[in-house]
C-alpha positions in Angstrom: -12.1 -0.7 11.4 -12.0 2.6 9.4 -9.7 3.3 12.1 -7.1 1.3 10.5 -6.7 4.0 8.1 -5.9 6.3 9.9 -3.6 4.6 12.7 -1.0 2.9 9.8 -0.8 6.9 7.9 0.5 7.8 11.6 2.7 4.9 12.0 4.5 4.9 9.1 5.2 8.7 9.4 6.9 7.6 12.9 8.3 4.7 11.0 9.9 6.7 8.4 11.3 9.1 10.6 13.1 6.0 12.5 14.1 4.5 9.4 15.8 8.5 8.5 13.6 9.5 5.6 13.1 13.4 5.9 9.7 13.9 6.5 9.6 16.9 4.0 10.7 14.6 1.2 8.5 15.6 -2.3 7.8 11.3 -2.1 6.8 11.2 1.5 3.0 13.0 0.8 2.4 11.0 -2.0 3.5 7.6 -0.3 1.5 7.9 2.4 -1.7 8.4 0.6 -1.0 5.4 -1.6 -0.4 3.7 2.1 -3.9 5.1 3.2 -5.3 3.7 -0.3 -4.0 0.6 0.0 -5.3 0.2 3.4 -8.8 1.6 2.9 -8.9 -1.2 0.1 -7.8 -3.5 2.6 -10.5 -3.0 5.3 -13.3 -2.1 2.8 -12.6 -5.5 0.6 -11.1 -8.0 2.9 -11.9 -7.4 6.8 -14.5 -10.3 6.8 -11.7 -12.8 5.4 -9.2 -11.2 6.5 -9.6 -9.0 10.2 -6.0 -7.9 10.6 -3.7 -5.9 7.9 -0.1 -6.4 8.3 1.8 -3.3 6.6 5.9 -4.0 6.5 8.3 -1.5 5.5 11.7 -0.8 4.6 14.2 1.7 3.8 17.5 3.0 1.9 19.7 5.6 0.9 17.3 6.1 -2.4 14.6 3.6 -1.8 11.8 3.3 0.4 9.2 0.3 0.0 6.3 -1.0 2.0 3.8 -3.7 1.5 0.1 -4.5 2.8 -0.9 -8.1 3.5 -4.2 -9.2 4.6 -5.3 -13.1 4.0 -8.1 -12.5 1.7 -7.2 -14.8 -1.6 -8.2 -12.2 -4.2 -5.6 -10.8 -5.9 -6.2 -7.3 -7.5 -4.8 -6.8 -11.1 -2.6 -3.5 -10.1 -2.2 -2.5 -13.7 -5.8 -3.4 -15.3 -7.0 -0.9 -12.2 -8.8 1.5 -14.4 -10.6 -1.3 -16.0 -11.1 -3.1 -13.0 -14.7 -3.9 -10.7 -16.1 -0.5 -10.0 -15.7 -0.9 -6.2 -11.8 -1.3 -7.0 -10.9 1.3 -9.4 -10.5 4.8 -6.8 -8.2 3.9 -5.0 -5.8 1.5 -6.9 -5.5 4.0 -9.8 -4.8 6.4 -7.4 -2.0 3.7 -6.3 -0.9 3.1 -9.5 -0.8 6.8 -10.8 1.0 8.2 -8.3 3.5 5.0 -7.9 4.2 5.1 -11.2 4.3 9.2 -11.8 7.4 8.9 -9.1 9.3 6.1 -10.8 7.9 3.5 -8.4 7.0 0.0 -9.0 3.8 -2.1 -7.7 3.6 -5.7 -7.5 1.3 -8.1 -6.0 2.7 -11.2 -4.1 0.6 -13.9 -3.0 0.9 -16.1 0.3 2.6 -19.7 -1.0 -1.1 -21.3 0.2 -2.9 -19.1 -1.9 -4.8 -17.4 1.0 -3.6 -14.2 1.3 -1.4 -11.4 -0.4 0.9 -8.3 -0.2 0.8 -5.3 -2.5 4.3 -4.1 -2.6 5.1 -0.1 -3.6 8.6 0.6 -4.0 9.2 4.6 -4.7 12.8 6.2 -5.2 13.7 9.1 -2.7 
């Protein structure tokens, strides 16, 4: 549901918060619109494989990282985004420019059967 969007932005601000990251934080704007990004993708690309996205997330001292896992088999190339299908290239070179502009890292993992995937962001604080 376009929904979706919208409902993980708020959680993981409440998330954050419990897991101490100052809301005001220069990487907590940016982070959650690569969150919102990689979510859009999610519903827009995968709902009819895939009708529930799992977003996981965890924090430290300097770190915060978070993933997005939906069981749709296609894995996105993170860093060919820009010469990627059309339908792909908005929002995952948003992803990637911002993740990588704040020192972040991006990695794809897939599912050991093949069937699904999570797009990890890791981003310094």
């Amino acid at each position: 549901m376009p929904s979706a969007v919208r409902l993980a932005r708020e959680t993981t601000e409440h998330v954050l918060t419990e897991l101490g990251v100052n809301p005001r934080h220069p990487t907590v704007g940016p982070a959650l619109l690569i969150l919102s990004e990689l979510v859009a993708n999610a519903v827009r690309h995968t709902a009819t494989a895939s009708p529930q996205t799992t977003v996981i997330y965890a924090a430290g001292e300097h770190c915060l990282a978070f993933g997005v896992h939906d069981r749709h088999p296609y894995q996105p190339s993170l860093y060919g985004a820009a010469t990627g299908p059309e339908a792909e290239r908005g929002g995952l070179v948003t992803v990637m420019e911002l993740t990588l502009g704040l020192g972040g890292t991006a990695v794809v993992r897939g599912d050991a059967d093949g069937q699904g995937k999570s797009i990890w962001i890791t981003l310094p604080l």
